[in-house]
N, CA, C and O atoms as a DFTB+ gen file, in Angstrom:
348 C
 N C O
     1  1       6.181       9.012       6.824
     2  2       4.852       8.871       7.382
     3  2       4.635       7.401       7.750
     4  3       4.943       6.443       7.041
     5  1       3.990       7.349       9.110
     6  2       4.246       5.731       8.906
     7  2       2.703       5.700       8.979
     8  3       1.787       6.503       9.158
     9  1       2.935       3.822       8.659
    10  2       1.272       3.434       8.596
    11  2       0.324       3.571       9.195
    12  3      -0.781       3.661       8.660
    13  1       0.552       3.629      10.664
    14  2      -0.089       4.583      12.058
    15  2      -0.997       5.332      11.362
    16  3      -2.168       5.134      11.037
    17  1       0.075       6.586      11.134
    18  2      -0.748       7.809      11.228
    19  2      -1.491       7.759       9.409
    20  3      -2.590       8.246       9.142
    21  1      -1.087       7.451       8.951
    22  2      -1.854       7.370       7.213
    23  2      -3.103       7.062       7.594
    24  3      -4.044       7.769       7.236
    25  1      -3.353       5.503       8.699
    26  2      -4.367       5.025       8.971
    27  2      -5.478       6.122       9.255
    28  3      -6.514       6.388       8.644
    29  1      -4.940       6.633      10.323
    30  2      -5.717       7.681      11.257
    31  2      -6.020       8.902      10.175
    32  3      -7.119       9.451      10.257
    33  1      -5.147       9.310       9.235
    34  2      -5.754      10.237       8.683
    35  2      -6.919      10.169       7.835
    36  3      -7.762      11.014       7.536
    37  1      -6.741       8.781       7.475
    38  2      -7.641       8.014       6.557
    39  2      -8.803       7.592       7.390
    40  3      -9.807       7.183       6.808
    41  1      -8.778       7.640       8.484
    42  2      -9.603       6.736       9.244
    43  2     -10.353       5.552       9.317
    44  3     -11.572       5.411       9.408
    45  1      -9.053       4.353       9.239
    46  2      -8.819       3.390       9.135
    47  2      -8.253       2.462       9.573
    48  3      -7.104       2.732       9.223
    49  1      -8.162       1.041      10.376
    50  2      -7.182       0.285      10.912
    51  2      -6.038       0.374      10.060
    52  3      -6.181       0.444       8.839
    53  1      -4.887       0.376      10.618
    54  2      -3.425       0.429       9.722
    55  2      -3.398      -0.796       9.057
    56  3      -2.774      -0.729       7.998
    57  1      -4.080      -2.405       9.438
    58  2      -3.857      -3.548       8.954
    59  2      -4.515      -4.018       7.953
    60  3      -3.982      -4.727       7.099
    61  1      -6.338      -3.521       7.931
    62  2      -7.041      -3.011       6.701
    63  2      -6.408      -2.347       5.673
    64  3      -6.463      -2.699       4.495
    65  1      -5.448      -0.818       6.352
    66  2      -4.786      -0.375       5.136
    67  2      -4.057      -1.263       4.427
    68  3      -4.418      -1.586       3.295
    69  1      -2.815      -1.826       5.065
    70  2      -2.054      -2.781       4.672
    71  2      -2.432      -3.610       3.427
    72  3      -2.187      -3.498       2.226
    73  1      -3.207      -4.591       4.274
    74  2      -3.967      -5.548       3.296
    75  2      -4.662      -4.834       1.757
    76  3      -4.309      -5.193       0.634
    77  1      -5.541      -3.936       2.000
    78  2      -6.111      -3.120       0.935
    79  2      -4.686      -2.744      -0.098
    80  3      -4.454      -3.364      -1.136
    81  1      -3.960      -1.791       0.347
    82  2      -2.531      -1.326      -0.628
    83  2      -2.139      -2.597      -1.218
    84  3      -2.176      -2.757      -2.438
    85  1      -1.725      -3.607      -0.326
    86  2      -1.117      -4.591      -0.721
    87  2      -1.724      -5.456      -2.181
    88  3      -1.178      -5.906      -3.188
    89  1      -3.203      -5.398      -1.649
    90  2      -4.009      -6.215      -2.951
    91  2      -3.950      -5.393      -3.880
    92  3      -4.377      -5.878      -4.928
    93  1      -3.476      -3.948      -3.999
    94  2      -4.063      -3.026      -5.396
    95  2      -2.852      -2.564      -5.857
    96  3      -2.823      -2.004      -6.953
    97  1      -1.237      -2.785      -4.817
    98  2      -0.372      -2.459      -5.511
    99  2       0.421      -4.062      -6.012
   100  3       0.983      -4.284      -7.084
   101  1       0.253      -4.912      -4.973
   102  2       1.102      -6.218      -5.067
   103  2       1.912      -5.770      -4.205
   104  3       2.668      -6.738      -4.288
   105  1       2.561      -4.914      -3.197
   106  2       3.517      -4.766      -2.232
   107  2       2.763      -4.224      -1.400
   108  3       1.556      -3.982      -1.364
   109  1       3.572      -4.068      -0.766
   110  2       3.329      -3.552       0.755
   111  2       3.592      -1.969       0.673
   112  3       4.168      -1.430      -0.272
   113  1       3.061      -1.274       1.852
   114  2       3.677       0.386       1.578
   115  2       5.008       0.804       1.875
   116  3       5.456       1.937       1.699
   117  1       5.655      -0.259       2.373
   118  2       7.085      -0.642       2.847
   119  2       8.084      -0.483       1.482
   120  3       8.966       0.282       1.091
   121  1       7.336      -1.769       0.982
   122  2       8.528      -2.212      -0.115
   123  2       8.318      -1.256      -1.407
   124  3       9.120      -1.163      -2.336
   125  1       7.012      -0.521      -1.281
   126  2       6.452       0.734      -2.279
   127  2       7.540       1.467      -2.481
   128  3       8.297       1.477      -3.452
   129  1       7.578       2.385      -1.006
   130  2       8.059       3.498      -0.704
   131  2       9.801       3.443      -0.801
   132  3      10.467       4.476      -0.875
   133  1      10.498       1.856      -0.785
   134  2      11.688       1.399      -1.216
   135  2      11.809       1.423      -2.715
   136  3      12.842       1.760      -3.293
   137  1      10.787       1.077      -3.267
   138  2      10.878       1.011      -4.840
   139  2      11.240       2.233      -5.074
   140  3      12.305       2.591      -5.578
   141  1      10.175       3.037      -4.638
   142  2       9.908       4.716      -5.134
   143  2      11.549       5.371      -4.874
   144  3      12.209       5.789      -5.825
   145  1      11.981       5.381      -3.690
   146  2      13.428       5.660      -3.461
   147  2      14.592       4.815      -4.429
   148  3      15.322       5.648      -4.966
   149  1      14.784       4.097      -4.618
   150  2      15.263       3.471      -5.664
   151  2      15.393       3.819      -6.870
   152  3      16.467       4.052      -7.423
   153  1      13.977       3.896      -7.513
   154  2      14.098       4.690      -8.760
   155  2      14.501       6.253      -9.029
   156  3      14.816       6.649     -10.152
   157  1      14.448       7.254      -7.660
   158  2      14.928       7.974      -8.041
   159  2      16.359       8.069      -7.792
   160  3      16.958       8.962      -8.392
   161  1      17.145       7.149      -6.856
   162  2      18.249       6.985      -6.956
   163  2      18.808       6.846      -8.185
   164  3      19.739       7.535      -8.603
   165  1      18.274       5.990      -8.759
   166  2      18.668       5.265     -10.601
   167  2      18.809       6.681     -11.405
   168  3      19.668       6.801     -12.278
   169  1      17.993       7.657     -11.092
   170  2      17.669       8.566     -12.294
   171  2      18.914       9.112     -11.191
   172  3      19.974       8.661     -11.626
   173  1      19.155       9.902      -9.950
   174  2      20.777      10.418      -9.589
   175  2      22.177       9.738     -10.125
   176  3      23.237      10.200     -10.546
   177  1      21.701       8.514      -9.920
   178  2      22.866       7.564     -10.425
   179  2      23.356       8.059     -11.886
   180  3      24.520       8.456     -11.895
   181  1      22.748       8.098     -12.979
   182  2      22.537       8.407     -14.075
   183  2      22.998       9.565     -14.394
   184  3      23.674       9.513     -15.422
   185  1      22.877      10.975     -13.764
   186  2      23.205      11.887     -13.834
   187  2      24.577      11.717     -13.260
   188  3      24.982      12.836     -12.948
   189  1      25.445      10.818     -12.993
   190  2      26.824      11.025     -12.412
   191  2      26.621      11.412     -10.392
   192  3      27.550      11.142      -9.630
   193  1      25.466      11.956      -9.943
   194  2      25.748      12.315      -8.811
   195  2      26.325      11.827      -7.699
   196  3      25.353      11.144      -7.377
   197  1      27.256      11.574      -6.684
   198  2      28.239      11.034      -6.055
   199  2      27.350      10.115      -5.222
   200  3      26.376      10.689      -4.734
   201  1      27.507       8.418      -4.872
   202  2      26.876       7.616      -4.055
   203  2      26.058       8.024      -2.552
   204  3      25.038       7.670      -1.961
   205  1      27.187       8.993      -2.351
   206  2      27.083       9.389      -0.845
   207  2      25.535      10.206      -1.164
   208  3      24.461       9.624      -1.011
   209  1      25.630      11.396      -1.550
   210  2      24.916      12.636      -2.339
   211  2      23.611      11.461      -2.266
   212  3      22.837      11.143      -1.363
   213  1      23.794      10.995      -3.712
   214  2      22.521       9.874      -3.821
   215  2      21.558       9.535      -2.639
   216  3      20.328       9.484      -2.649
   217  1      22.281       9.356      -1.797
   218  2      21.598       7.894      -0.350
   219  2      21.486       9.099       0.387
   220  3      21.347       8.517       1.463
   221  1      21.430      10.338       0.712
   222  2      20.524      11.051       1.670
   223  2      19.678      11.865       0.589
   224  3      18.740      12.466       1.113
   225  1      19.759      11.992      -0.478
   226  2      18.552      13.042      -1.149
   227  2      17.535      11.886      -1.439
   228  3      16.490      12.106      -2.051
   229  1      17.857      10.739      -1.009
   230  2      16.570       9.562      -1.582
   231  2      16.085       9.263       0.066
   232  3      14.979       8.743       0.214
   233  1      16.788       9.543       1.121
   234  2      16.208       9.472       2.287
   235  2      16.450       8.120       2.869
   236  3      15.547       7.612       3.532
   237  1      17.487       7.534       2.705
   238  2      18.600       6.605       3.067
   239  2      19.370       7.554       4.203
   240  3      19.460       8.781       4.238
   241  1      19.995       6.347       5.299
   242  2      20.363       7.164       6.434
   243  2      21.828       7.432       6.714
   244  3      22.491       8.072       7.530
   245  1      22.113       6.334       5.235
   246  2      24.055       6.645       4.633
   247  2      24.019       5.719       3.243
   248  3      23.032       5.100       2.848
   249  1      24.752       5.746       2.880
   250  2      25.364       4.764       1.839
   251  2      25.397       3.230       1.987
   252  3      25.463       2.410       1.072
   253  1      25.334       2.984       3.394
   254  2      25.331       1.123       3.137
   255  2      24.330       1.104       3.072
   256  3      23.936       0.056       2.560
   257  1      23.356       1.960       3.419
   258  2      21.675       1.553       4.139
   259  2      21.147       1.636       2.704
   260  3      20.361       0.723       2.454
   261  1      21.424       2.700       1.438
   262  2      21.355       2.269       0.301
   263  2      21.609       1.273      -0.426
   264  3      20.910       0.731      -1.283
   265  1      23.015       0.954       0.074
   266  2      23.547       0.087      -0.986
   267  2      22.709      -1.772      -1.270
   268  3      22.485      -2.505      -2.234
   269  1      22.440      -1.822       0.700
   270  2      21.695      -2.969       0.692
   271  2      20.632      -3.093       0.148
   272  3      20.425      -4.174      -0.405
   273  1      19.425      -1.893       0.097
   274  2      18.185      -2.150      -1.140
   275  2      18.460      -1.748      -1.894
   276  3      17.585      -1.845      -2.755
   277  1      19.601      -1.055      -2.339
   278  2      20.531      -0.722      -4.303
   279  2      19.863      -2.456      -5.061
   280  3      19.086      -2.836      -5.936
   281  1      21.219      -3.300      -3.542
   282  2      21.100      -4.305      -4.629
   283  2      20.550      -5.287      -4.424
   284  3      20.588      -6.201      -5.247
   285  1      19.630      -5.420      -2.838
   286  2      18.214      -6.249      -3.376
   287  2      17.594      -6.430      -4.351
   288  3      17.276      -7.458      -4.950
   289  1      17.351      -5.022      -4.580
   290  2      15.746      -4.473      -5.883
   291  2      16.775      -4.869      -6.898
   292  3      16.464      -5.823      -7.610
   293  1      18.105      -4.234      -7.123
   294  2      18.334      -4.156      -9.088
   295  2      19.606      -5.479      -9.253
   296  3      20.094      -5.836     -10.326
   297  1      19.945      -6.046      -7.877
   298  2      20.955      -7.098      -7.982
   299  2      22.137      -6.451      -8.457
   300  3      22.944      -7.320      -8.787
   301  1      22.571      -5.346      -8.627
   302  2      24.267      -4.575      -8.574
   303  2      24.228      -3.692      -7.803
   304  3      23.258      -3.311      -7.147
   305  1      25.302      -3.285      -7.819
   306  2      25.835      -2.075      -6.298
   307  2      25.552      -0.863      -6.805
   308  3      25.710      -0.679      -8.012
   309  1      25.101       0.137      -5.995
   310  2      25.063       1.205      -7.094
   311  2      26.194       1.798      -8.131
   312  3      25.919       2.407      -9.164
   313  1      27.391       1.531      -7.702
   314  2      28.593       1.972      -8.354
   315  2      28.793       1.026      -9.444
   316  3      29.257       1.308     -10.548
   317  1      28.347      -0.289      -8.986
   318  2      28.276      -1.062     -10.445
   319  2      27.014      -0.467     -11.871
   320  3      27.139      -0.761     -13.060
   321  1      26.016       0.298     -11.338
   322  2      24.934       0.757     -11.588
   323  2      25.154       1.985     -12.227
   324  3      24.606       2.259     -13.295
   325  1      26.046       2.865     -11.546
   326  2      26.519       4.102     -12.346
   327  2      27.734       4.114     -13.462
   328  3      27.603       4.871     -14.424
   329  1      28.675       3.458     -13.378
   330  2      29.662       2.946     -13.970
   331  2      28.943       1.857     -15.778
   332  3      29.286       2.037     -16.946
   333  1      28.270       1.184     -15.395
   334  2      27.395       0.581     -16.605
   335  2      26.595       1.639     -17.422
   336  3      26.299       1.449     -18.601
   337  1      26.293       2.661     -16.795
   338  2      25.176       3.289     -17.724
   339  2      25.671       4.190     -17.957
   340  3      25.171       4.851     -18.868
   341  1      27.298       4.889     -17.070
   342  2      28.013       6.001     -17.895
   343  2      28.700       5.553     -19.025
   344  3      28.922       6.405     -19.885
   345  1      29.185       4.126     -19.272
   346  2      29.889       3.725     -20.098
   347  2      29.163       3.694     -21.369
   348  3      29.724       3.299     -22.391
């Protein structure tokens, strides 16, 4: 959903929205909706489920496109990520 249409459903400037989310979450709905994917990656990761598997059921558009906010947000790769917490 992008901010566009949230706006409009809300009936609201998208940049008002912005600003508003931003002050009540501390992020943006951007870097939210990255967190939110992330963590449930962590909980697939965890369960053993295969990298690939992972990065389209979290709505990643392959595996690098994961891997680069894998390890923005948690600073390891996800395979470094699954490998640590199976051990």
């Amino acid at each position: 959903m992008s901010l566009e249409s949230l706006a409009r459903e809300l009936d609201s400037n998208p940049y008002t929205l912005l600003r508003k989310f931003k002050a009540e979450t501390g992020v943006t709905p951007h870097a939210f909706r990255m967190n939110c994917r992330i963590e449930k990656a962590r909980e697939y990761l965890r369960q053993g489920v295969d990298i690939a598997e992972v990065a389209l059921e979290c709505g990643f558009f392959d595996q690098s496109h994961m891997h680069r906010y894998f390890k923005a947000i948690t600073t390891v790769t996800p395979k470094e990520y699954q490998v640590n917490f199976l051990q």
